[in-house]
N, C-alpha and C positions, 0 to 999 in steps of 0.2 A: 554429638548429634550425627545421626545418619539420613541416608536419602529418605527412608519410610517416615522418616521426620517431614523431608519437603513434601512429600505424597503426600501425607495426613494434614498438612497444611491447605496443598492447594485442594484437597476434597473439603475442608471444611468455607475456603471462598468460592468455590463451585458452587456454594448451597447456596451461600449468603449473594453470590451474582443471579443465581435461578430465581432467587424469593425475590429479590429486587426488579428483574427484569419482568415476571409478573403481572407486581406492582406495578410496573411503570407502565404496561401495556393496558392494565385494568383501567389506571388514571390517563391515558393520552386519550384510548375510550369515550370517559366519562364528558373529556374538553371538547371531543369533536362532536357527539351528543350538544353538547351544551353551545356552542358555535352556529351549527345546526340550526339552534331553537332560538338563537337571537339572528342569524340568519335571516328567519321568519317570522319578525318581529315580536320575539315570546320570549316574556324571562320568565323561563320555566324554574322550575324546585329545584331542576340540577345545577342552575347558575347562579342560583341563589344560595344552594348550600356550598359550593366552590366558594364564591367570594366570599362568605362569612368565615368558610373554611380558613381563610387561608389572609384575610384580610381583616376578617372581624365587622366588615360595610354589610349593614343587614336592609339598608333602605334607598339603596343607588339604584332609580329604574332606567337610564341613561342608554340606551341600547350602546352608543358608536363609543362610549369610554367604558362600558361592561364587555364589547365584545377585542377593545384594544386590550384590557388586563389578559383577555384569556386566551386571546391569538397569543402572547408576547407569555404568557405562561407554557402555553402547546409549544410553544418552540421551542423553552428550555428544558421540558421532558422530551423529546424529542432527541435534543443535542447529549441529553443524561444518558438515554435508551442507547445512542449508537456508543456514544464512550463504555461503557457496563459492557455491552455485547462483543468490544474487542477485547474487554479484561477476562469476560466471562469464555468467549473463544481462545485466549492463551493459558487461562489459567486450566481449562480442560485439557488443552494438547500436552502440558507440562505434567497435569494427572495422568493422561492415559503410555506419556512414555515411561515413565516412570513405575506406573503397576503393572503394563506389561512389556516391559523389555526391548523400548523399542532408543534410539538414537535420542540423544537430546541436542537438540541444534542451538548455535551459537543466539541467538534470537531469546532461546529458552534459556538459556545458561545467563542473559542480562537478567531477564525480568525473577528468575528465583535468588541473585544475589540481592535486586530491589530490593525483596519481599522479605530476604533474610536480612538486610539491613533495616528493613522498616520494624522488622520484630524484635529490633535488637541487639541479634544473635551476634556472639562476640567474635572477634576475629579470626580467633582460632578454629573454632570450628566452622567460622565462615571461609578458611581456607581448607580446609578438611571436605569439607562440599566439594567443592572445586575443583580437587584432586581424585575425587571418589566420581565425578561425572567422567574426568579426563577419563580414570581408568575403566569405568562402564561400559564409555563409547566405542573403545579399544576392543574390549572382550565383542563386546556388538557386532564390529566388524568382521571378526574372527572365525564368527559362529553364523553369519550370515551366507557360508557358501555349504551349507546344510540345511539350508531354511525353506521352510515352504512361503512361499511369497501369497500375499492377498488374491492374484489373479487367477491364482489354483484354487481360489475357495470360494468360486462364483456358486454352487450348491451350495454350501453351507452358509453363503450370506442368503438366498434365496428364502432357506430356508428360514433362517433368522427372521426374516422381512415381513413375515407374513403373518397377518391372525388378529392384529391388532383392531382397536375399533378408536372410534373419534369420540372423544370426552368433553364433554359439554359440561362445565363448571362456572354455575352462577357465580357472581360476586356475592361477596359476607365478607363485612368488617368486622366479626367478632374475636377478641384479640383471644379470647378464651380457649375458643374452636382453634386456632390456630396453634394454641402453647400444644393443646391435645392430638393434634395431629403430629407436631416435634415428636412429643412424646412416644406416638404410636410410631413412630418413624426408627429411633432408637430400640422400643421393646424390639421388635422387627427385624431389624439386623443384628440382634444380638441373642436370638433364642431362635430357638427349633419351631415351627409348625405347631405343634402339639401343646407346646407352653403357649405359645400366641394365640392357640384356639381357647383356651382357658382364662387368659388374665385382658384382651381385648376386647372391650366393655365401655359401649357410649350411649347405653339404654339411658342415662340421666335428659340425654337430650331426645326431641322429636323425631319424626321420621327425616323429613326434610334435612333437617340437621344433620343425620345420620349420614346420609345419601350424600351430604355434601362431603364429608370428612372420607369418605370413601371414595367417592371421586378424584378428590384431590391424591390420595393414598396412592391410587390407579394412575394417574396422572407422573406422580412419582417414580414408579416401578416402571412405567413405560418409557421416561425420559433415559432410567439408567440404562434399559436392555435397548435405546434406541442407539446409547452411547458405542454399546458393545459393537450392533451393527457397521458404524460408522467407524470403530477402529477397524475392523474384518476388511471395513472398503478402502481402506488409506493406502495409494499403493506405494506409500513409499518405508509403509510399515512391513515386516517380512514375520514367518511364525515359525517355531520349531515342534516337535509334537506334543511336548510336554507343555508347549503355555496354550496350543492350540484345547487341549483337552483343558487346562482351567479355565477357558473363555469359555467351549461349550459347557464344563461344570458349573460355571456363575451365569448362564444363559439360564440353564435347568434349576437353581437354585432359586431365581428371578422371574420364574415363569411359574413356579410353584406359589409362591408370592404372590403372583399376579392374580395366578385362578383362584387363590385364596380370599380374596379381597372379592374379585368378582361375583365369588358364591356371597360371600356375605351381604353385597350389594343387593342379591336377586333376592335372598331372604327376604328381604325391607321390602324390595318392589314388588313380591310375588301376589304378598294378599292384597297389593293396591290395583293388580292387577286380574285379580278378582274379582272387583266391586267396579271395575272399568266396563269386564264383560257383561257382568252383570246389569248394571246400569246405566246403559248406555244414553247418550241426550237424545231426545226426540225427536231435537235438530238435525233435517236429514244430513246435511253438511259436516256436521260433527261428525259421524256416523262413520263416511268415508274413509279408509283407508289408505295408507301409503305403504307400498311394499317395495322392497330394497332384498338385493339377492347376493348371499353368499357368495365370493369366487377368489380365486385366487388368479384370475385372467384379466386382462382387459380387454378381451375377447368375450363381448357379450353371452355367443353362442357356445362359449367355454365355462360359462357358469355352472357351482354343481346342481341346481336346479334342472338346469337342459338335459346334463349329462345323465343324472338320474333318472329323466323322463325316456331316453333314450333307450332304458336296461328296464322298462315298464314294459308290459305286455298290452298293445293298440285297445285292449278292449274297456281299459281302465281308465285312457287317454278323453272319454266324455265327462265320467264322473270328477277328475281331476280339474278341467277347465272349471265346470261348474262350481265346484269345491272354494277354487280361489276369486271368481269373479261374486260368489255370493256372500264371502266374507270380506271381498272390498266394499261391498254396498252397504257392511256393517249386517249382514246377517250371521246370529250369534247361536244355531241350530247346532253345527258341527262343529260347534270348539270344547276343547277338554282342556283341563290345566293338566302336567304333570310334573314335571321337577326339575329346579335350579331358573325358576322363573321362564320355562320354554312353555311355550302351549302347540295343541294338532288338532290338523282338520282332521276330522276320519268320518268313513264311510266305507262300511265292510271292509277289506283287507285296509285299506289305502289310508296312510297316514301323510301328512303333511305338516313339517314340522318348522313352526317359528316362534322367533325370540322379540317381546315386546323391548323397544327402542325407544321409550320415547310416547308422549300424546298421540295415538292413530299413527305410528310409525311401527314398522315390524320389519325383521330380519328375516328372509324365506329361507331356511339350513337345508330346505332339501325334499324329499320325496320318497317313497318307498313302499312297498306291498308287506305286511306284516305276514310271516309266515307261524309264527307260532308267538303263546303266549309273552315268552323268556326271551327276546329277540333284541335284549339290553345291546349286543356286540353290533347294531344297527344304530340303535337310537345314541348309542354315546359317541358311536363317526360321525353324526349330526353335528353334534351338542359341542362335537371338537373341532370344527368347520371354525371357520373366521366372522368373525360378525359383521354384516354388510356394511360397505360405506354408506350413506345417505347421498346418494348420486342421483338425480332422478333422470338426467340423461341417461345412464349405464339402463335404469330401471327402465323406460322405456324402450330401449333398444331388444333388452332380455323380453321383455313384453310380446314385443313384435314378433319376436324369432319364434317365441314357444306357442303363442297362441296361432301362427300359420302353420305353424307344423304339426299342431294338435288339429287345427280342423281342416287340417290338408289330410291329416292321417283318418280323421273323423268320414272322409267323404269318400276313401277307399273301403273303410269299414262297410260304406250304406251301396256300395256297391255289388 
């Protein structure tokens, strides 16, 4: 037995702490929902399928001994959640020193002989561990006065940090969907880009369906590259340049992954997002828009929206306001689809380029004067911007800034 033995161990209860931790967050959910509605003297469908769930009582309307079962249930997923979360916190720290080369501390050194006792593993090579950590820690020390330490890689974590979007993933209990997400999870890591474009196939299910397994996919690929971040910040982890370069290689490998997934995503959504524009409700309220703006600041006025408007020539600065306040109202005159699920406002040169998020929610990527047909090396720095949070503080504040600096700029024009 060797260490890539204990590495391959604790990534495989890494998976099995993630799916569970989840689970547990989906079900403590479902109870406080349900708490909620007997709260409010309601035994809703969801208290009713808990109990039968889990008790088989299909006719108890009792509010104060239906809402005793499920407080005295909440507590012990609850008390499950925080015990998982410190197995699933040790058992990562003990993956990430281990894959990449970092110190294994005496902490760590108990809980993987547990683990090699709980599997088993015979003596012998559970003292073979043991001596192969001794001697790892040794070389560790050795080589750490050549090391680039974490606090030197404040850009590179920076950079890391950035791009990601918030993944909103219904519940589904379809155990089916699940196996097939395993599955796709395995093809994935274990084949090139170009095999997965080929044999990654879940047209059997609906769109929804679709969208969910994708989600989840997303969700996946972001937890790993989140992991990456989180070693880069540990500072009591150090780097040399050879492991520095396989973390940015499995960052790029992980990100490739990622936008993979992403385009497939927008596939799905792109023609629903045709038939959105298309037919919209007649309800003016529906209609409304919420707009969310690209940035990599939490400096409002650092948005690439502003920034863009800034590198715009004042004459364009009318048409532009107009542009967005008239597709908040839900006017659908100046929209164009074009590609990877992005859509733009245009009107003569001036494109305005955003990413649906969502029911009436949209990503604003940005702004720009089209100078020529072929002006792809524009639209794809958009398209590679970061997806907005759904802040509507942030959004309001970006709001403020550009609309008084458009008709502050507007009133110097009419002068």
């Amino acid at each position: 037995m060797h260490l890539i033995d204990v590495q391959n161990l604790f990534y495989n209860d890494n998976l099995y702490y993630k799916s569970e931790i989840n689970y547990l967050n989906k079900q403590i959910e479902l109870y406080k929902r349900a708490l909620s509605d007997l709260e409010n003297k309601k035994v809703s469908q969801i208290v009713k399928d808990l109990i039968y769930e889990k008790y088989h009582i299909s006719n108890n309307r009792n509010i104060d001994i239906l809402y005793g079962i499920l407080k005295n249930d909440l507590f012990t997923l609850e008390k499950r959640l925080e015990l998982i979360n410190k197995k699933y916190s040790m058992s990562l720290s003990i993956y990430n020193a281990t894959k990449y080369r970092q110190t294994i501390t005496p902490d760590m050194i108990a809980a993987i002989k547990e683990k090699l006792i709980e599997e088993k593993v015979k003596d012998a090579d559970l003292i073979k561990i043991m001596e192969l950590i001794k001697v790892r820690n040794g070389n560790i020390l050795v080589n750490e006065k050549n090391a680039i330490f974490s606090e030197d890689l404040f850009l590179v974590i920076n950079m890391l940090n950035s791009g990601f979007e918030q993944i909103d993933v219904p519940v589904n209990n379809n155990k089916l969907l699940e196996h097939d997400i395993s599955n796709a999870i395995n093809i994935i890591n274990n084949n090139s880009l170009t095999i997965i474009d080929s044999v990654l196939d879940f047209s059997k299910y609906n769109i929804q369906e679709q969208e969910y397994i994708y989600k989840r996919l997303l969700v996946y690929y972001q937890d790993k590259i989140y992991n990456l971040i989180e070693v880069l910040k540990n500072k009591e982890y150090y780097f040399d340049i050879e492991l520095l370069k396989q973390i940015k290689d499995e960052y790029k490998e992980l990100y490739y992954i990622y936008m993979f997934l992403r385009n497939r995503l927008d596939s799905l959504t792109i023609v629903q997002d045709e038939t959105v524009l298309i037919n919209l409700s007649t309800d003016e309220e529906d209609n409304v828009r919420n707009l969310y703006y690209s940035s990599n600041s939490e400096d409002a006025s650092k948005c690439y929206f502003i920034k863009d408007l800034k590198e715009i020539r004042e004459k364009a600065n009318f048409t532009i306001l107009d542009l967005i306040r008239n597709f908040k109202l839900g006017d659908n005159r100046d929209i164009k689809i074009i590609t990877n699920g992005f859509i733009e406002l245009k009107h003569d040169q001036i494109r305005i380029i955003l990413k649906p998020i969502g029911k009436n929610n949209y990503s604003v990527m940005g702004v720009f004067i089209k100078k020529s047909d072929n002006d792809s090396k524009t639209y794809k720095k958009l398209f590679d911007r970061p997806i907005a949070i759904k802040d509507d503080e942030y959004s309001k504040l970006v709001e403020e800034y550009y609309i008084d600096y458009l008709e502050s700029n507007k009133r110097k024009g009419t002068r």
